[in-house]
C-alpha positions in Angstrom: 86.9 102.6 87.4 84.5 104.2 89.6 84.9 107.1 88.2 84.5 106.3 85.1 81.2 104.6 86.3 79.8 107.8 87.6 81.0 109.7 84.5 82.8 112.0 87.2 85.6 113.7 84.4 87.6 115.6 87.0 87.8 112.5 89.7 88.8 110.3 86.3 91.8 113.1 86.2 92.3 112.9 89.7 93.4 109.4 89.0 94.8 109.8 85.9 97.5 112.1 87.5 98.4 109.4 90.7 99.2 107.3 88.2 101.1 110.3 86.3 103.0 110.7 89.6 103.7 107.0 90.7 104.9 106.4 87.1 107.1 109.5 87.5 108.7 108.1 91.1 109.2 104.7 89.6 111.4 106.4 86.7 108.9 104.6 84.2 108.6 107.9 81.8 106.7 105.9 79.1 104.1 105.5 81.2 103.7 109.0 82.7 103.8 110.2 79.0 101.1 108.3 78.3 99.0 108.8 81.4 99.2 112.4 81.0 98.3 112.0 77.2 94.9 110.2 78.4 94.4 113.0 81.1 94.9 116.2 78.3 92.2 114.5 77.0 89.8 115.0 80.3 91.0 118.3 80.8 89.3 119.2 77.3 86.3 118.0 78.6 86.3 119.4 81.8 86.8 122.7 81.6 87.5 123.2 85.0 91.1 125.7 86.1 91.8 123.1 88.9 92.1 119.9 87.0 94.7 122.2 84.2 96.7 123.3 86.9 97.1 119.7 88.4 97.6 118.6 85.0 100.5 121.4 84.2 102.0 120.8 87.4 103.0 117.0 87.1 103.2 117.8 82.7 106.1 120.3 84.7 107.6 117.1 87.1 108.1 114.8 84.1 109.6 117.9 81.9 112.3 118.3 85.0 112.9 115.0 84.9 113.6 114.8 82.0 116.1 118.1 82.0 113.6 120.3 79.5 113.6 122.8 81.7 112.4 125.7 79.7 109.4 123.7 79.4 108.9 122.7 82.8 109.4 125.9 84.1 106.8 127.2 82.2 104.4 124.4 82.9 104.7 125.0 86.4 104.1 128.6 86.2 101.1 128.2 84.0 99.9 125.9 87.0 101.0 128.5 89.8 99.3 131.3 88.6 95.8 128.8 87.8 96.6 127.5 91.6 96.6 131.0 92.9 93.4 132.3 91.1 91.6 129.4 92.5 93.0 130.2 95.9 95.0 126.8 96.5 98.1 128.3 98.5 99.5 124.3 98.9 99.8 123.5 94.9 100.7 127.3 94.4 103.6 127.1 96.8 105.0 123.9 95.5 104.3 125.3 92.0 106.9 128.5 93.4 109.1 126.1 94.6 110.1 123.8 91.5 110.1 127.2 89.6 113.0 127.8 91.6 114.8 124.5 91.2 114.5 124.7 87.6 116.4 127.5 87.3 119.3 126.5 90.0 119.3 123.2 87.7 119.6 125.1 84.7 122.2 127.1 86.3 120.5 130.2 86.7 120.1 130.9 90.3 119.3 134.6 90.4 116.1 133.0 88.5 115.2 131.7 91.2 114.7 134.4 93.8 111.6 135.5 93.0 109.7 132.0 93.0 111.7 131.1 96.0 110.8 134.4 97.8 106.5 133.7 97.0 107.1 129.6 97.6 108.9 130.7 101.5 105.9 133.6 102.0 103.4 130.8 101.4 105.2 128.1 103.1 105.2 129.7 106.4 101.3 130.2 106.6 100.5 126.7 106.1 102.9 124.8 108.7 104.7 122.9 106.7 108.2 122.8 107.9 110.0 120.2 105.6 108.8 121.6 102.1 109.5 125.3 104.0 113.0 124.1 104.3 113.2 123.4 100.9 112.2 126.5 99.9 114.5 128.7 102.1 117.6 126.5 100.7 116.5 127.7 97.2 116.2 131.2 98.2 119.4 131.4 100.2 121.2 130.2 96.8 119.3 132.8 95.3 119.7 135.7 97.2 123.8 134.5 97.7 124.0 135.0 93.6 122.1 138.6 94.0 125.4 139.1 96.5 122.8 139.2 99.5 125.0 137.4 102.0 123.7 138.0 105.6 120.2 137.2 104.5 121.4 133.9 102.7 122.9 132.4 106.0 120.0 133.1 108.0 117.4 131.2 105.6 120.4 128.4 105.6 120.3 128.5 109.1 116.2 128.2 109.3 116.6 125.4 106.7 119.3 123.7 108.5 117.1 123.7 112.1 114.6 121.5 110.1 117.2 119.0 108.4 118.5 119.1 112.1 115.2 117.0 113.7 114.5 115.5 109.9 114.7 111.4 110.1 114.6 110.6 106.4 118.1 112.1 105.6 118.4 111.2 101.8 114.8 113.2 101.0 117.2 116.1 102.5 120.0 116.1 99.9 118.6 118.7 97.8 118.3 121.0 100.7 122.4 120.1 101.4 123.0 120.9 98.1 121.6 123.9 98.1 123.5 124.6 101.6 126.7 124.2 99.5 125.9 126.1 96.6 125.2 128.7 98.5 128.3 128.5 100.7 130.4 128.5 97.8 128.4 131.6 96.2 129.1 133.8 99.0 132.5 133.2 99.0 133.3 130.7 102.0 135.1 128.0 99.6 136.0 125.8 102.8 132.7 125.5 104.5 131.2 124.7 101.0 133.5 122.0 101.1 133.3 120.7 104.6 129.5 120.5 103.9 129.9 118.9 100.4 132.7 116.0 102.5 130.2 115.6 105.9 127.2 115.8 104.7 126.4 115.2 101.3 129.0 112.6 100.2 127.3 109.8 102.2 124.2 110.6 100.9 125.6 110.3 97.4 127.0 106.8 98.1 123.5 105.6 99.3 122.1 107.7 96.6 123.7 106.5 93.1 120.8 105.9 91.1 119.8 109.6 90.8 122.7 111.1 88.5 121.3 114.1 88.8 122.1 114.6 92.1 125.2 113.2 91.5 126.1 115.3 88.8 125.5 118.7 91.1 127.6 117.1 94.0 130.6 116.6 92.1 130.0 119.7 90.0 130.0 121.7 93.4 133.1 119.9 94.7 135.3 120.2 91.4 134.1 124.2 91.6 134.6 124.1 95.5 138.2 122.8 94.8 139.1 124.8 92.1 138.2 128.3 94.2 140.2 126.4 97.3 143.0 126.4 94.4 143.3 122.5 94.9 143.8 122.3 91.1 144.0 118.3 90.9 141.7 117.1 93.3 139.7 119.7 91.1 140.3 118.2 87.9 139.5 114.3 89.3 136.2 115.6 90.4 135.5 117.3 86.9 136.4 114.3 85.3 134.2 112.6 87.7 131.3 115.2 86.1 132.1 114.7 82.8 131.3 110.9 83.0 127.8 111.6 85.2 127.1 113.8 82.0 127.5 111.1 79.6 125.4 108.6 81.9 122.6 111.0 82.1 122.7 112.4 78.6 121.9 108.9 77.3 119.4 108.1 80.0 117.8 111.6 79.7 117.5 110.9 75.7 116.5 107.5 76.3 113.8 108.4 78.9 112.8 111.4 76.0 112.3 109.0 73.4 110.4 106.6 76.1 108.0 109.5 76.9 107.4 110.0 73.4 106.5 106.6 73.1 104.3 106.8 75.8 102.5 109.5 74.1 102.0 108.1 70.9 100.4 105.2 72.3 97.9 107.0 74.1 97.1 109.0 71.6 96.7 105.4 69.1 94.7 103.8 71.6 92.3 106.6 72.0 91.4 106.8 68.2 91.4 103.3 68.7 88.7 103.4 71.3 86.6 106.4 69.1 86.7 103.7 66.4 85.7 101.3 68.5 83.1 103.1 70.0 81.6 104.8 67.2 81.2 101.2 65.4 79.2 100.3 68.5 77.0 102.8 68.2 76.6 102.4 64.3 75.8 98.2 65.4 73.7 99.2 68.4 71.5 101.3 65.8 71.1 98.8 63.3 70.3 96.4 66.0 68.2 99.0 67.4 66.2 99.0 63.7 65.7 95.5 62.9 64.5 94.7 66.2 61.8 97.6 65.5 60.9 95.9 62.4 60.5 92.6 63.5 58.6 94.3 67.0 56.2 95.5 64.2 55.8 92.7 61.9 54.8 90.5 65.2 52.7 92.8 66.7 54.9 92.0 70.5 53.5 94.7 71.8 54.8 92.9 75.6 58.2 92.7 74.6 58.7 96.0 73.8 56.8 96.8 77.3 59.3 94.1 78.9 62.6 95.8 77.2 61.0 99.1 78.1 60.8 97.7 81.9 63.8 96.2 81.9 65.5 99.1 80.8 64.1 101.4 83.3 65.3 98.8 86.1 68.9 98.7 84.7 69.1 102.6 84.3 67.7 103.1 88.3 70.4 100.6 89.1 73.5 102.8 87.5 71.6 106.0 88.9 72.0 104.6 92.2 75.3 103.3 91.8 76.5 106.5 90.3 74.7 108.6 93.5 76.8 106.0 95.8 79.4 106.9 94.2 78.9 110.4 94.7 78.0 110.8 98.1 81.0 108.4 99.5 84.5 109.2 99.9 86.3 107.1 97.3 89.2 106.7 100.2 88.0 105.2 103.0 84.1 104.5 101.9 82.8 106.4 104.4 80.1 109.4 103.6 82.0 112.5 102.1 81.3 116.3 103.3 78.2 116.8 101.1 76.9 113.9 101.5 77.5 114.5 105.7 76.0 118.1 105.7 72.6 117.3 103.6 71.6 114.2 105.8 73.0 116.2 109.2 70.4 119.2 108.0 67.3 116.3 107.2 68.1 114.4 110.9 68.0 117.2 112.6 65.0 119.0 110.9 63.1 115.4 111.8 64.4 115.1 115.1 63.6 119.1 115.8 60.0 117.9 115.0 60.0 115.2 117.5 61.6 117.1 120.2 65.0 114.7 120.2 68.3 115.0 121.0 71.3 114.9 118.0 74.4 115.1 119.1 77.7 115.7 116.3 81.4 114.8 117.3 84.2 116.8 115.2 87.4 114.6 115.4 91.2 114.6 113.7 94.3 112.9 113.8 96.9 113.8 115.3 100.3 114.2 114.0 98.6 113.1 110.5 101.1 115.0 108.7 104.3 113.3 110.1 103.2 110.1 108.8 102.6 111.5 105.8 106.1 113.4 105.8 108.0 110.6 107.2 106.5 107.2 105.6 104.4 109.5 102.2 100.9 109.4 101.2 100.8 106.2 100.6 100.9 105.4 104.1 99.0 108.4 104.9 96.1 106.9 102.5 96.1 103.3 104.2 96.4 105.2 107.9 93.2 106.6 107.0 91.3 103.5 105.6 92.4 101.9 108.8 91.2 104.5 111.1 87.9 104.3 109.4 87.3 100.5 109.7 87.9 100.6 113.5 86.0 103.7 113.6 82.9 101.9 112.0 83.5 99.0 114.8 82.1 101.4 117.5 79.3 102.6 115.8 75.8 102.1 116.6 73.5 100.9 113.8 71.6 104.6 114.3 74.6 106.6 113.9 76.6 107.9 110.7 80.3 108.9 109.6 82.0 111.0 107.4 85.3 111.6 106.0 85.2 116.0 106.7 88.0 116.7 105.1 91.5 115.5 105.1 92.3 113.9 108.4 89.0 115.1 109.7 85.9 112.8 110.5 82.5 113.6 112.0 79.9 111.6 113.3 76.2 112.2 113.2 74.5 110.7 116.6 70.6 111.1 116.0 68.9 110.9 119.1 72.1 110.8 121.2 71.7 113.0 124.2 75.1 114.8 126.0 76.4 111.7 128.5 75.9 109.4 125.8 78.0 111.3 123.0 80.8 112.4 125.7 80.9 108.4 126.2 80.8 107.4 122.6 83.5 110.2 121.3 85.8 108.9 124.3 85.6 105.5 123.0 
């Protein structure tokens, strides 16, 4: 709403696509379809590489979901390359990293070494050691397909030291998965299963609402079995995959048809709302006409001053609603970077003038990212709101904070000499 208040298009996407994303977690494909429908229509309008990428890039999460991988392995490499032109090595990497996903989904693992390969190069610059390990699983069940062996085990090895020290098991399946496949492709049949029995298995039974994890565990066991020449146990397990498939053929058509739905809807109620809006304009203008006439006829020379006034006040009120808008973070309500940096530059030049102290404190979080990792960004989000109301507690009335960046704050202390700041940042 506030973005649609300070007619901020990409901010309105930015929104758009958390909604996108927490419709995609909560399995409700209708409604992603139809946020992303409303968000095409902002990327038209914006222009901007940046909001098309982030706009590809979930377009690619609800086409994986959905099993249309072609298509989702295309969206996210139309995003990865936009990502890496606009020098955003986070989205680019994650971009790499479902590239190579969709292809070990789509049974294609040799696919995915190259996207694997640029996702773990990436990956390692940024210090992010969970989504790292995903990568490496990906790439060791790539290179185990190209016949690389020794090079497979040691990214499983790397990927496995992470899992090792990682709390949230079941966000780790994928990475198991991977562990096995990989086993199984470079030939040792009887680790790949005593990973598949230990490891994965009672992460399936907690797991049973994703079928599509379900279906690759029991797809690797029955293939597992049948290179371990266990031919029965091999054929329960197949059977077992053959019922998955059924389950998620209907629920993948279903959520298809859903998504669809979701899409045509949008797109109804947005010529709705053209109508709508283009028969208010067309009422406005008559409006707009007769009241000219009858301002005319009567001579009310002070009513047109009044609506004249009274215009002006309105439109200063949205101007300064919209500049609120735009020089606070929309997060935590505190001033943003630009905002920060153009009243640090006019305090100091004042306080230059006068020969007065300013003092600025440059502060993080610590260990932001493992609440983040552990809990999501959810969490992450309210952490941060909190940290800023208690922050605003110790404030003086002179003083002024900003969200940097991230989990980064400063604080602007105008007239604050040394002692005083050391004392106030150790607060």
């Amino acid at each position: 709403a506030l973005a649609q208040q300070a007619a901020d298009v990409p901010l309105q996407s930015y929104a758009r696509l958390h909604l996108t994303a927490s419709a995609i977690f909560a399995r409700d494909f209708r409604e992603a379809a139809a946020q992303l429908e409303a968000d095409s229509q902002l990327v038209r309008a914006s222009g901007s590489a940046h909001v098309q990428a982030r706009h590809l890039y979930w377009q690619g999460n609800l086409q994986m979901e959905l099993a249309d991988f072609k298509r989702a392995a295309q969206s996210f490499a139309a995003a990865a390359e936009r990502f890496r032109s606009g020098g955003n090595p986070t989205w680019e990497s994650d971009c790499e990293r479902l590239m190579a996903e969709v292809a070990i989904l789509s049974e294609q693992p040799a696919q995915a070494l190259v996207p694997a390969q640029r996702a773990t190069e990436l990956l390692q610059t940024l210090d992010d050691p969970v989504y790292l390990a995903y990568a490496r699983s990906a790439l060791a069940v790539a290179l185990a397909a190209h016949g690389r062996h020794d090079e497979a085990r040691q990214q499983l090895g790397q990927a496995m030291a992470v899992v090792a020290r990682w709390p949230a098991a079941t966000a780790m399946a994928t990475v198991h998965l991977h562990r096995a496949r990989a086993l199984l492709l470079t030939g040792d049949a009887a680790a790949a299963e005593r990973a598949l029995r230990a490891d994965i298995g009672p992460l399936m039974a907690r797991d049973g609402q994703r079928l599509d994890r379900q279906r690759r565990y029991h797809q690797l066991l029955a293939e597992t079995l049948s290179a371990l020449n266990r031919s029965r146990e091999a054929e329960a397990a197949w059977r077992e995959v053959i019922r998955i498939e059924r389950q998620s053929y209907e629920r993948s058509l279903e959520g298809q048809l859903e998504a669809q739905r979701g899409a045509l809807e949008a797109q109804r109620l947005q010529r709705e709302n053209e109508l709508l809006q283009s028969r208010a304009q067309a009422a406005e203008q008559a409006l707009q006409a007769e009241a000219s006439l009858r301002l005319v006829a009567a001579a009310g020379g002070a009513v047109v001053l009044a609506g004249a006034l009274g215009g002006l006040w309105w439109l200063r009120r949205v101007n300064r609603r919209i500049a609120a808008v735009a020089a606070t973070d929309a997060l935590t309500g505190l001033l943003n970077r630009r905002s920060a940096q153009e009243l640090a530059a006019q305090s100091l030049a004042a306080l230059r003038s006068q020969g007065q102290p300013f003092a600025v404190v440059l502060f993080d979080l610590d260990h932001f990212k493992d609440v983040n990792d552990t809990w999501g960004h959810a969490a992450g989000d309210e952490a941060l709101r909190q940290v800023a109301e208690r922050l605003r507690d110790g404030l003086r009335r002179s003083d002024h904070l900003a969200r940097w960046g991230g989990e980064e704050f400063l604080l602007l202390l105008p007239g604050a000499r040394l002692p005083e700041a050391l004392a106030l940042a150790e607060r």
